[in-house]
Residue frames as a rotation matrix with the C-alpha (Angstrom) as fourth column:
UNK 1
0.791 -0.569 0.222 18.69
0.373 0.161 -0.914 81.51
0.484 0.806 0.340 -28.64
UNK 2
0.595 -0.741 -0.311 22.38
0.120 -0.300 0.946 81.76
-0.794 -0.601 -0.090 -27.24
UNK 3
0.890 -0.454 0.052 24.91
-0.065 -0.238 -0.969 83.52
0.452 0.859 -0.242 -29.17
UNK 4
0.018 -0.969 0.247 28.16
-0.199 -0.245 -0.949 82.38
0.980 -0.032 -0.197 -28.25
UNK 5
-0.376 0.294 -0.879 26.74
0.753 0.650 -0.105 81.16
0.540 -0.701 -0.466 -25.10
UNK 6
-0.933 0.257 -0.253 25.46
-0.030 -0.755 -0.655 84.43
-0.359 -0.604 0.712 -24.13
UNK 7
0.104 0.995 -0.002 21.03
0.950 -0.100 -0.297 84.53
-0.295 0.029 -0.955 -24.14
UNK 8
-0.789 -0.123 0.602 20.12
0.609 -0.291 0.738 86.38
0.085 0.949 0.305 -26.77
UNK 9
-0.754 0.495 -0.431 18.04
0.020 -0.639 -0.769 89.64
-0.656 -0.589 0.472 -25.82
UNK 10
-0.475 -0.037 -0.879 16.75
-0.782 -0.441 0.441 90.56
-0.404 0.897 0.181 -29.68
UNK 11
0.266 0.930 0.255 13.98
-0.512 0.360 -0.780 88.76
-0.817 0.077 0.572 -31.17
UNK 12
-0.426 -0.690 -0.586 15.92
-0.758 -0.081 0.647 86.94
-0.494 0.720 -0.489 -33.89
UNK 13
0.478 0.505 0.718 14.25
-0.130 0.850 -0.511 85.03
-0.868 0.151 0.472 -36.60
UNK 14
0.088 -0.280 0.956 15.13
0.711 0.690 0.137 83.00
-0.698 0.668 0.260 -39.79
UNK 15
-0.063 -0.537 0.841 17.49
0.726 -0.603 -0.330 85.32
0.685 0.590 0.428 -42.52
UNK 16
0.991 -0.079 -0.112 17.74
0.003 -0.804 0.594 87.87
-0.136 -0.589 -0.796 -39.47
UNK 17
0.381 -0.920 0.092 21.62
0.275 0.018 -0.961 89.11
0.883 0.392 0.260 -40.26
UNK 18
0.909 -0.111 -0.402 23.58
0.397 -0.070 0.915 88.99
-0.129 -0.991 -0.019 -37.22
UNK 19
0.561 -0.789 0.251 27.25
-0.476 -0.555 -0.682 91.02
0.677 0.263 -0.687 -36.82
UNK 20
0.800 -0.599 0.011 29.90
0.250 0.351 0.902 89.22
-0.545 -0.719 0.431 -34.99
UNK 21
0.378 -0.895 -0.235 33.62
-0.881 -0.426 0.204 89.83
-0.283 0.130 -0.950 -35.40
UNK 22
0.103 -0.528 -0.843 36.11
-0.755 0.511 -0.412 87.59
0.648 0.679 -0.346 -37.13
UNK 23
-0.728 -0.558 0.399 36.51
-0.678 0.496 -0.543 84.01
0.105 -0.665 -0.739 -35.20
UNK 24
-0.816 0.346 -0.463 34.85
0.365 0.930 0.053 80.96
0.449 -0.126 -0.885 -34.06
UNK 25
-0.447 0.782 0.434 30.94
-0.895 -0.396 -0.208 81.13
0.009 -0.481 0.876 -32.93
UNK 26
-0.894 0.397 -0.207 28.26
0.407 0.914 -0.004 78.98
0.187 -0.087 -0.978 -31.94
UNK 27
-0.730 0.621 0.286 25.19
-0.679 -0.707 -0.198 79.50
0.079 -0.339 0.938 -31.95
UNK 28
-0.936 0.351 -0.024 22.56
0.340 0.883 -0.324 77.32
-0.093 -0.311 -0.946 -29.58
UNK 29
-0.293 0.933 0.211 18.76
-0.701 -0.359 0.616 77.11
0.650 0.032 0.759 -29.66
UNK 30
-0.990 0.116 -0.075 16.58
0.135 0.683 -0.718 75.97
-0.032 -0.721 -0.692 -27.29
UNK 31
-0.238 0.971 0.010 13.06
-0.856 -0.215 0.470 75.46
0.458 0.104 0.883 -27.94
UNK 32
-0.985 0.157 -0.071 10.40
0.172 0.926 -0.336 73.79
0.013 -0.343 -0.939 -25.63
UNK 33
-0.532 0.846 -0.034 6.88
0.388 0.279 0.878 72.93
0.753 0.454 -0.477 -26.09
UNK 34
-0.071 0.669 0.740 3.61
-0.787 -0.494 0.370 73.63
0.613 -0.556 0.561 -23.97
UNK 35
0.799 0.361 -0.482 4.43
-0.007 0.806 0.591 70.12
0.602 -0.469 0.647 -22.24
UNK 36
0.856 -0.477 0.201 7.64
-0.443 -0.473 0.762 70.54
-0.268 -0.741 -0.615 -21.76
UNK 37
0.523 -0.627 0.577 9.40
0.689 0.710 0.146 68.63
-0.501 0.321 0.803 -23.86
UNK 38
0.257 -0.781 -0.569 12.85
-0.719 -0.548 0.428 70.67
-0.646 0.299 -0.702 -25.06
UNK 39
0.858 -0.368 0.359 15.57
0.464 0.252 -0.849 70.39
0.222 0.895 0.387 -27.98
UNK 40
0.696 -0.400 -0.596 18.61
-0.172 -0.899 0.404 71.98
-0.697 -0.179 -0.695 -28.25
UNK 41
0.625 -0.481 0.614 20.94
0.739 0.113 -0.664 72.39
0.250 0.869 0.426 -31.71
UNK 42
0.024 -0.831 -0.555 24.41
-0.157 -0.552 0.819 74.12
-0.987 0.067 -0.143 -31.39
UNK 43
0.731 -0.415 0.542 26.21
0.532 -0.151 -0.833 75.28
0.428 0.897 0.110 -35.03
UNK 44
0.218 -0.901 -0.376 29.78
0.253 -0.320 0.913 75.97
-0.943 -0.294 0.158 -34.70
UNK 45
0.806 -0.052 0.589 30.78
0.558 -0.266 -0.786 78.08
0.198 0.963 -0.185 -37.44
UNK 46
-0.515 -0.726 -0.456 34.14
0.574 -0.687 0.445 80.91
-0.636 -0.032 0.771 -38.20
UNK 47
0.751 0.478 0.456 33.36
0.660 -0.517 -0.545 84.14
-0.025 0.710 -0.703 -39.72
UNK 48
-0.159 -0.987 -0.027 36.28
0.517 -0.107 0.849 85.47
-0.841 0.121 0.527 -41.33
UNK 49
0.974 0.002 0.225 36.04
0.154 -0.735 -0.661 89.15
0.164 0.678 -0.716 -43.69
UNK 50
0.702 -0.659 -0.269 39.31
-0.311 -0.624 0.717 89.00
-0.640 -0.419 -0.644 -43.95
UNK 51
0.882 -0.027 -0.471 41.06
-0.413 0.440 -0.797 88.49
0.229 0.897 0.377 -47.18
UNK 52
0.434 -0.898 -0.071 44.86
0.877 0.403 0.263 86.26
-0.208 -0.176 0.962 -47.02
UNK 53
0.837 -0.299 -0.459 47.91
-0.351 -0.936 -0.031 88.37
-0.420 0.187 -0.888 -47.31
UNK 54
0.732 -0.602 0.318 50.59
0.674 0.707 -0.212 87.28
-0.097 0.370 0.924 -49.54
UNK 55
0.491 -0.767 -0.413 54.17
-0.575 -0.641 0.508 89.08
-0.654 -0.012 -0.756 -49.28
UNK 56
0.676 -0.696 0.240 56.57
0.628 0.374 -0.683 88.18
0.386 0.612 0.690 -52.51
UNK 57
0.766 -0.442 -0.467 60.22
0.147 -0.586 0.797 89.27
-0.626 -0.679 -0.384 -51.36
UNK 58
-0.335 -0.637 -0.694 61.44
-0.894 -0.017 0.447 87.39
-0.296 0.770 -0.564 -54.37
UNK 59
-0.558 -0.828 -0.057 61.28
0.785 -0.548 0.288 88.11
-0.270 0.116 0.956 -56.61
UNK 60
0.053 0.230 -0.972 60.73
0.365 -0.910 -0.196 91.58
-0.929 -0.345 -0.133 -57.37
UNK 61
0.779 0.494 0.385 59.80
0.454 -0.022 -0.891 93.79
-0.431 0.869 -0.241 -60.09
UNK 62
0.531 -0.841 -0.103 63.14
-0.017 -0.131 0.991 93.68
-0.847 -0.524 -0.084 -61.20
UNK 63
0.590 -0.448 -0.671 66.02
-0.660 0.210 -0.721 92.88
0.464 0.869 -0.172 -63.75
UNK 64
0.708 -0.501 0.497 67.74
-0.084 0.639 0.765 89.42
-0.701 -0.583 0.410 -62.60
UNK 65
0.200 -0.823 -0.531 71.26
-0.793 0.183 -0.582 88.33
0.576 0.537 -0.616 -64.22
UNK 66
-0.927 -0.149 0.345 70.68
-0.211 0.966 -0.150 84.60
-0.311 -0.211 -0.927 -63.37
UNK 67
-0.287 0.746 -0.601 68.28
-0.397 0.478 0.784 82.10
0.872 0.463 0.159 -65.15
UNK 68
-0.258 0.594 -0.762 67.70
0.724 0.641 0.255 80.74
0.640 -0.486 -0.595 -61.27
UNK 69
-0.458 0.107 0.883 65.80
-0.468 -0.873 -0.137 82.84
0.756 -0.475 0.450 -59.27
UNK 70
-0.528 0.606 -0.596 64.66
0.844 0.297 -0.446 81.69
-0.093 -0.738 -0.668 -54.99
UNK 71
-0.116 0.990 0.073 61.62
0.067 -0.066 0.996 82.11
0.991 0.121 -0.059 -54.77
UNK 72
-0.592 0.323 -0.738 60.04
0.806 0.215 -0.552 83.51
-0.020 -0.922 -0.388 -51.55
UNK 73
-0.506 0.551 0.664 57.12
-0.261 -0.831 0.491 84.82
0.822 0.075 0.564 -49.72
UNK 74
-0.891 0.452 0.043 54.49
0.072 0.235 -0.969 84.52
-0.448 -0.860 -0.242 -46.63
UNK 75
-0.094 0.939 0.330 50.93
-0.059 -0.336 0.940 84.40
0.994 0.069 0.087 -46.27
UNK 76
-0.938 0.179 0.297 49.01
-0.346 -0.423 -0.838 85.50
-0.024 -0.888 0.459 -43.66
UNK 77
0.025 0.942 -0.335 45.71
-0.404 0.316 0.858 83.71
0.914 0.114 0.388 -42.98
UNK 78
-0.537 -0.148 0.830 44.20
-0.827 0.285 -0.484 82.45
-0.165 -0.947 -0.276 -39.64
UNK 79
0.116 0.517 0.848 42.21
-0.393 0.808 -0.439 79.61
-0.912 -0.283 0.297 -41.05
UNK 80
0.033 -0.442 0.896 42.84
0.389 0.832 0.396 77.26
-0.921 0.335 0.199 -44.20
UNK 81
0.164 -0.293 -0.942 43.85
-0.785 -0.617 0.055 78.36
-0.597 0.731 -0.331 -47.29
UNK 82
0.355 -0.489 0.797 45.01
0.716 0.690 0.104 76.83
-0.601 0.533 0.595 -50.74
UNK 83
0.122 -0.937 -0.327 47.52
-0.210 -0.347 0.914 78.11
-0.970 -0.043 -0.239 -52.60
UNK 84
0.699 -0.054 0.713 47.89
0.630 0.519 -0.578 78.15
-0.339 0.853 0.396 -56.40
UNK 85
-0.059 -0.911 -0.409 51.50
0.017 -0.411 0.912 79.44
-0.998 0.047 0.040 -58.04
UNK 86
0.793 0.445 0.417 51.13
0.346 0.234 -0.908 80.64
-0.502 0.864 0.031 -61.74
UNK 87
-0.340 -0.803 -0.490 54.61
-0.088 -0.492 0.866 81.46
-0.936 0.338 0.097 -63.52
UNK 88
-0.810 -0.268 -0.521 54.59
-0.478 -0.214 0.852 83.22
-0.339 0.940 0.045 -66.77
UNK 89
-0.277 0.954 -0.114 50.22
-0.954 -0.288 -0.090 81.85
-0.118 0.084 0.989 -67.37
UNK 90
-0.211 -0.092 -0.973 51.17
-0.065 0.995 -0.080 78.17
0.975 0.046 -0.216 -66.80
UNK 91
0.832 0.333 0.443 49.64
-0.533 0.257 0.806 76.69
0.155 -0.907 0.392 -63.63
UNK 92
-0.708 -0.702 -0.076 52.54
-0.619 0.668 -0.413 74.88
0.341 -0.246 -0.907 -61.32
UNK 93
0.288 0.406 -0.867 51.58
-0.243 0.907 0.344 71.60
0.926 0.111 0.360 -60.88
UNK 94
-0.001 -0.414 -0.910 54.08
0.748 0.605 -0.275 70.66
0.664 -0.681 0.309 -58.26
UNK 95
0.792 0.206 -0.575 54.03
0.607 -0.377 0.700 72.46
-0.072 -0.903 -0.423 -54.52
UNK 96
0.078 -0.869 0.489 56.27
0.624 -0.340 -0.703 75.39
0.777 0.360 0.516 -54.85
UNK 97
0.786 0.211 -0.581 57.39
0.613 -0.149 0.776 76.50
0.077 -0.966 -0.246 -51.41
UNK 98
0.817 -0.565 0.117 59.36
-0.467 -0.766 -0.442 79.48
0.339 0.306 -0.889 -50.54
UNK 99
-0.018 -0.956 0.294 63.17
-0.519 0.260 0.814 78.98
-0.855 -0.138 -0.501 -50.85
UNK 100
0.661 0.073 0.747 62.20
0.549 0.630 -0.548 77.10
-0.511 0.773 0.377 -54.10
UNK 101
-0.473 -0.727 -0.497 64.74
-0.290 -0.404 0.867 77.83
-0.832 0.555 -0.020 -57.13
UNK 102
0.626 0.772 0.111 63.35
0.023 0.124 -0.992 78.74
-0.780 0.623 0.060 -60.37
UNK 103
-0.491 -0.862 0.128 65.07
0.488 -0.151 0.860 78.03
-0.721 0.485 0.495 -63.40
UNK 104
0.550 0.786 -0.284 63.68
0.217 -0.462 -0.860 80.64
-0.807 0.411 -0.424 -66.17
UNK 105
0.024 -0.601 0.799 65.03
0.983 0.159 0.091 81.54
-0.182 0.783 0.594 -69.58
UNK 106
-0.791 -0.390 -0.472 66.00
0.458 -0.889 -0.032 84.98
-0.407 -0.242 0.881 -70.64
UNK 107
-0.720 0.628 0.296 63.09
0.368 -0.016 0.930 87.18
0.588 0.778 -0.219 -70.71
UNK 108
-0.512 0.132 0.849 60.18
-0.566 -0.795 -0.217 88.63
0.646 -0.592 0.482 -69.33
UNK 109
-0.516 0.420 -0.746 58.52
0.472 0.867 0.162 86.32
0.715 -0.269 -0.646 -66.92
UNK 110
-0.320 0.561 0.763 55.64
-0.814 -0.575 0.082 87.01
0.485 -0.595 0.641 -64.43
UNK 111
-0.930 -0.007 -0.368 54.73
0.167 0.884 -0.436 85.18
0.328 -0.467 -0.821 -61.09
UNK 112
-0.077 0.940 0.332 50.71
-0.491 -0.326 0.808 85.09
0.868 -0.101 0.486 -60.16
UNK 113
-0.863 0.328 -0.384 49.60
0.492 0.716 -0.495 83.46
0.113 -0.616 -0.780 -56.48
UNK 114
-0.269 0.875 -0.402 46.06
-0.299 0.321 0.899 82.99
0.916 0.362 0.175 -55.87
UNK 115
-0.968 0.168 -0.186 45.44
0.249 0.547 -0.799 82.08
-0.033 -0.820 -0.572 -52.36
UNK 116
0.315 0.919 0.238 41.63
-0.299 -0.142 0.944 81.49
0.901 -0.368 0.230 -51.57
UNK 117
-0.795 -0.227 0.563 40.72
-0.574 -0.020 -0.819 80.82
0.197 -0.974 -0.114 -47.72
UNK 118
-0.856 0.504 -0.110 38.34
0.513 0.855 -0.071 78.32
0.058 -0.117 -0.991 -46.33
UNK 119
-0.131 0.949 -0.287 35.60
0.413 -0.211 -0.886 81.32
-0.901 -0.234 -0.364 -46.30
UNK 120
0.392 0.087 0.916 36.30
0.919 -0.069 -0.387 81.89
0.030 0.994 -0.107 -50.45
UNK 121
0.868 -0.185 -0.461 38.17
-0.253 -0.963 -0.089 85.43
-0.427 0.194 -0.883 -49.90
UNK 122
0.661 -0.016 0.750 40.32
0.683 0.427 -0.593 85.51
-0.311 0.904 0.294 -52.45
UNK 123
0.484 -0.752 -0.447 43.78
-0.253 -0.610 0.751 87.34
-0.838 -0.250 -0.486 -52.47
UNK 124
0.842 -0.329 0.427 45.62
0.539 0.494 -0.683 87.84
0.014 0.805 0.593 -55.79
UNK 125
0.449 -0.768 -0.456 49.35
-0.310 -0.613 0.727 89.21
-0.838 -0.185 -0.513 -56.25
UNK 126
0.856 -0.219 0.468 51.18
0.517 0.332 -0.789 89.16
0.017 0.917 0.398 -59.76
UNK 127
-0.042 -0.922 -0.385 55.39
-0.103 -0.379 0.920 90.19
-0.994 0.078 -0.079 -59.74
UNK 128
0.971 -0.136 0.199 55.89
0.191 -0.068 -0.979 91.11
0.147 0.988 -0.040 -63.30
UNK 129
0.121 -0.976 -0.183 60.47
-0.138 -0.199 0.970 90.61
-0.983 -0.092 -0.159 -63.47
UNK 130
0.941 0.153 -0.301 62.81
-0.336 0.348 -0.875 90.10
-0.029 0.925 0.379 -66.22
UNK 131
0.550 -0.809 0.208 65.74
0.306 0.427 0.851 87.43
-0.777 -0.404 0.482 -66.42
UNK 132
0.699 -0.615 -0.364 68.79
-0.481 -0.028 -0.876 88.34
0.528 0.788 -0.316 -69.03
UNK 133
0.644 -0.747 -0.161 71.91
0.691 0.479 0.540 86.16
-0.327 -0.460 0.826 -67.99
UNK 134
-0.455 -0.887 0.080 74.29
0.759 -0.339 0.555 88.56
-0.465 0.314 0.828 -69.91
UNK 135
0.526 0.456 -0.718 74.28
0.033 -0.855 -0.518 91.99
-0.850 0.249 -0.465 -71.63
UNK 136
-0.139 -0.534 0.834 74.97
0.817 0.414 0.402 91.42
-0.560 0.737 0.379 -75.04
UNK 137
0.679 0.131 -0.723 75.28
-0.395 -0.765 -0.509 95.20
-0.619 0.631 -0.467 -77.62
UNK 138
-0.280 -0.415 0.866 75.88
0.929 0.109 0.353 94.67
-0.241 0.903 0.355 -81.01
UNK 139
-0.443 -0.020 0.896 75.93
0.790 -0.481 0.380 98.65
0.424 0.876 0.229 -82.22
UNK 140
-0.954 -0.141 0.266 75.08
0.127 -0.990 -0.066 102.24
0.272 -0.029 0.962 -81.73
UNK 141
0.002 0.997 0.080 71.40
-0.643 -0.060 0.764 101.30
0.766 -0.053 0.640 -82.00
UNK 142
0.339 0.313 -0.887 71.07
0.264 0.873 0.409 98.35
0.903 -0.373 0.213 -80.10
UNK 143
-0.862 -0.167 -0.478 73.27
0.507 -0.317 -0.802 100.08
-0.018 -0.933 0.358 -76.99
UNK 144
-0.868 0.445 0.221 70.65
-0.493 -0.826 -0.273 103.18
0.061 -0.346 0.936 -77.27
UNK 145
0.143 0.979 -0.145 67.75
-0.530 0.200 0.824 100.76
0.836 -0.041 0.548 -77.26
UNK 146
0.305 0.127 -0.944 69.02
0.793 0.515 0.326 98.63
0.528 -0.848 0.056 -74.00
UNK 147
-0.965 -0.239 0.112 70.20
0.167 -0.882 -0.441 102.26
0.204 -0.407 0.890 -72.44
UNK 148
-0.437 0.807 0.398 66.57
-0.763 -0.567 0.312 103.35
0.477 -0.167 0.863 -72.77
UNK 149
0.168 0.201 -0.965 65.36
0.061 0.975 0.214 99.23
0.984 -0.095 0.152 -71.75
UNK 150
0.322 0.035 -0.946 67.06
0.858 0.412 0.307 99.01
0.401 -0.911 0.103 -68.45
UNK 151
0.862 0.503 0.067 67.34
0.316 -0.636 0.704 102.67
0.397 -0.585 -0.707 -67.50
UNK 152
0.142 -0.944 -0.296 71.01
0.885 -0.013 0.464 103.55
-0.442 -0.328 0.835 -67.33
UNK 153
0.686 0.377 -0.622 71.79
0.252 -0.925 -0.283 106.81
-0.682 0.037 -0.730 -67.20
UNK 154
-0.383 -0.798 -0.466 73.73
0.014 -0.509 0.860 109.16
-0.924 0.323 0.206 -70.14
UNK 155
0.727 0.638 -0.255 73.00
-0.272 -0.075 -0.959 109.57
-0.631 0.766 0.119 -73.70
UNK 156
0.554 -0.558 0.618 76.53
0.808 0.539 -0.238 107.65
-0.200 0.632 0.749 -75.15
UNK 157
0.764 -0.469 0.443 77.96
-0.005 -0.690 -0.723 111.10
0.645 0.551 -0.530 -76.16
UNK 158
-0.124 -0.979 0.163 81.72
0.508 -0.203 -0.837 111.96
0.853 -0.021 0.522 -74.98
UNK 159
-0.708 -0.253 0.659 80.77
-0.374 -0.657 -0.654 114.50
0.599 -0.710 0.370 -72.51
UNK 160
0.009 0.787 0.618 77.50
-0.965 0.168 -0.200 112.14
-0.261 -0.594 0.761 -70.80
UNK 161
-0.574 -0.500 -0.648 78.33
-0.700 0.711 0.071 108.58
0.425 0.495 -0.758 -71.30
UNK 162
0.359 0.820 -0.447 76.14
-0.412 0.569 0.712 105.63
0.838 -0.071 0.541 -70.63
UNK 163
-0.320 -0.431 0.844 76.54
-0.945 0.089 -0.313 104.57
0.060 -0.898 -0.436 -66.84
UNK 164
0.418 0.639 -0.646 76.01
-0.463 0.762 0.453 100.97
0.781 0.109 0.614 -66.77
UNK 165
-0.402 -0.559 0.725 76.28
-0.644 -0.390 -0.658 100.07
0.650 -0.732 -0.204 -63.13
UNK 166
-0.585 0.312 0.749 75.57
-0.703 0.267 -0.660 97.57
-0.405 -0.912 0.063 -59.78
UNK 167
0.228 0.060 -0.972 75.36
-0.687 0.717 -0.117 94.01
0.689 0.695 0.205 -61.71
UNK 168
-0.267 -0.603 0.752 75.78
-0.793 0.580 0.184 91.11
-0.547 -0.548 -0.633 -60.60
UNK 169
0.509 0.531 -0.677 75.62
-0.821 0.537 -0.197 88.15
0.259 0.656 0.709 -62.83
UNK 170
0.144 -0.203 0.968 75.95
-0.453 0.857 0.247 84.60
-0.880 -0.474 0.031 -61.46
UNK 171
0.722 -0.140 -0.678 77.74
-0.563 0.451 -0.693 82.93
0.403 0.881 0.247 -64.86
UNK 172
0.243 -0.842 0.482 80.51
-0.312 0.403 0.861 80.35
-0.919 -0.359 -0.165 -65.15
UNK 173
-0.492 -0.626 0.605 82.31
0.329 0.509 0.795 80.87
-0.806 0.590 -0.045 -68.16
UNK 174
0.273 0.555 0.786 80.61
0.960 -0.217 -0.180 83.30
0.070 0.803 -0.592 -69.73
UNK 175
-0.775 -0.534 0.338 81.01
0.539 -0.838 -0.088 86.90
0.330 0.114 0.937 -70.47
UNK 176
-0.320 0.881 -0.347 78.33
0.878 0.139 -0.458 88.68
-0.355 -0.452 -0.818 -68.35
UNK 177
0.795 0.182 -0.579 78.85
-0.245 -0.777 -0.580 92.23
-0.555 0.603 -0.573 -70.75
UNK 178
-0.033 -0.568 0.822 79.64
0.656 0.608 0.446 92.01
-0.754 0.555 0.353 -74.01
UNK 179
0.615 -0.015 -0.788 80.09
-0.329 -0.914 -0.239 95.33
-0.717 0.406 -0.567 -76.48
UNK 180
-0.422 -0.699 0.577 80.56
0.648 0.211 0.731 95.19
-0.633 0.683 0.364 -80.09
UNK 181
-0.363 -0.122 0.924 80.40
0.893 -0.328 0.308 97.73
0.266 0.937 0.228 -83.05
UNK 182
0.808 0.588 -0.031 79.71
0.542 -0.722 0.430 100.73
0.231 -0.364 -0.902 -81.44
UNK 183
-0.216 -0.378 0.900 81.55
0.313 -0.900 -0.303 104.31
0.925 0.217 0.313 -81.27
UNK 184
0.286 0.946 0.154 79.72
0.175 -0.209 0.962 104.69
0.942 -0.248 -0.226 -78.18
UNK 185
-0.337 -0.632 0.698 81.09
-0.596 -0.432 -0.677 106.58
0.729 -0.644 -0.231 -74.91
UNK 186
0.751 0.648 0.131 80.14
-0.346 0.216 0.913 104.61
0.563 -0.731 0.386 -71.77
UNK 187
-0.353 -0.862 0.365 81.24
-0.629 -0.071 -0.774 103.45
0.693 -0.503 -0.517 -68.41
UNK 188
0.389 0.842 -0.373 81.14
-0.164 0.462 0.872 100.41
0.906 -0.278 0.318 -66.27
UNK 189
-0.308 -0.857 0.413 81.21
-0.601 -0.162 -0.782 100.03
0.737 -0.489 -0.466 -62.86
UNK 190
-0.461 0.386 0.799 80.11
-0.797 0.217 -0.564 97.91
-0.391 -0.897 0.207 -59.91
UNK 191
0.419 0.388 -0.821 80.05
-0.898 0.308 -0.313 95.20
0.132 0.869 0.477 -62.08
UNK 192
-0.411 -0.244 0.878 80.47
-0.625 0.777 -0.077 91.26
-0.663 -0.581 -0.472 -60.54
């Protein structure tokens, strides 16, 4: 028995578990008789304990102010792979490749890939984001409940005022903050 073309020292028989390292083998046999009459069977095989790696750059567990978000990531894998893209617990049908543009409605929305590999290891990654095109407060309540929502600092009062800050909303023709009925102290800046 050659492993890899090296003659096998080690008495190896049938369900004997052998260790090799990630990559392409072969293993030959060579069996001949008391006449002399030989055989010989090669198996080319990959052995691959290594699961895919999937990097999402975007998007991110975030807060977007656009309904289109590009879409990107990588995998890592050294031998075939498929690829399944799950937005918000709907399989995608069609081949989403990175640089793709999603259009998404306001809300929370969550992206799953799936990537199996041609030896069945199985890599999952899930981005839980959330899209709002605009900041809309109607009232005293409704500011202190998106204050506490997206994490802006102050408490509305006179001396500690809600910082709402480092926006950027991609509208046309729209108002991307909007404040009505409310007593509330606050301040915006850095706000595109």
């Amino acid at each position: 028995i050659y492993i890899d073309g090296v003659v096998n020292s080690i008495n190896i028989d049938s369900g004997t578990i052998l260790e090799l390292i990630n990559g392409p083998h072969n293993i030959t046999t060579v069996a001949v008789d008391v006449i002399g009459n030989s055989g010989i069977q090669q198996i080319l095989f990959n052995v691959d304990s290594t699961k895919p790696e999937i990097t999402i750059s975007n998007p991110t567990a975030s807060l977007y102010f656009s309904e289109n978000i590009t879409l990107s990531y990588s995998i890592i894998e050294t031998n075939s792979y498929t690829t399944s893209i799950i937005i918000d617990v709907v399989s995608n049908a069609t081949n989403l490749i990175s640089g793709s543009i999603l259009s998404l409605s306001n809300g929370e929305h969550n992206i799953t890939f799936v990537i199996i590999d041609s030896a069945a290891q199985e890599s999952v990654k899930t981005v839980i984001f959330y899209v709002l095109s605009s900041i809309n407060i109607n009232g005293n309540a409704d500011f202190a409940n998106k204050a506490s929502l997206y994490g802006w600092l102050g408490d509305g009062s006179i001396d500690n005022p809600y910082i709402i800050e480092n926006y950027v909303f991609n509208l046309s023709g729209y108002s991307g903050i909007r404040i009505t009925n409310t007593d509330i102290y606050f301040i915006i800046r850095n706000v595109t």
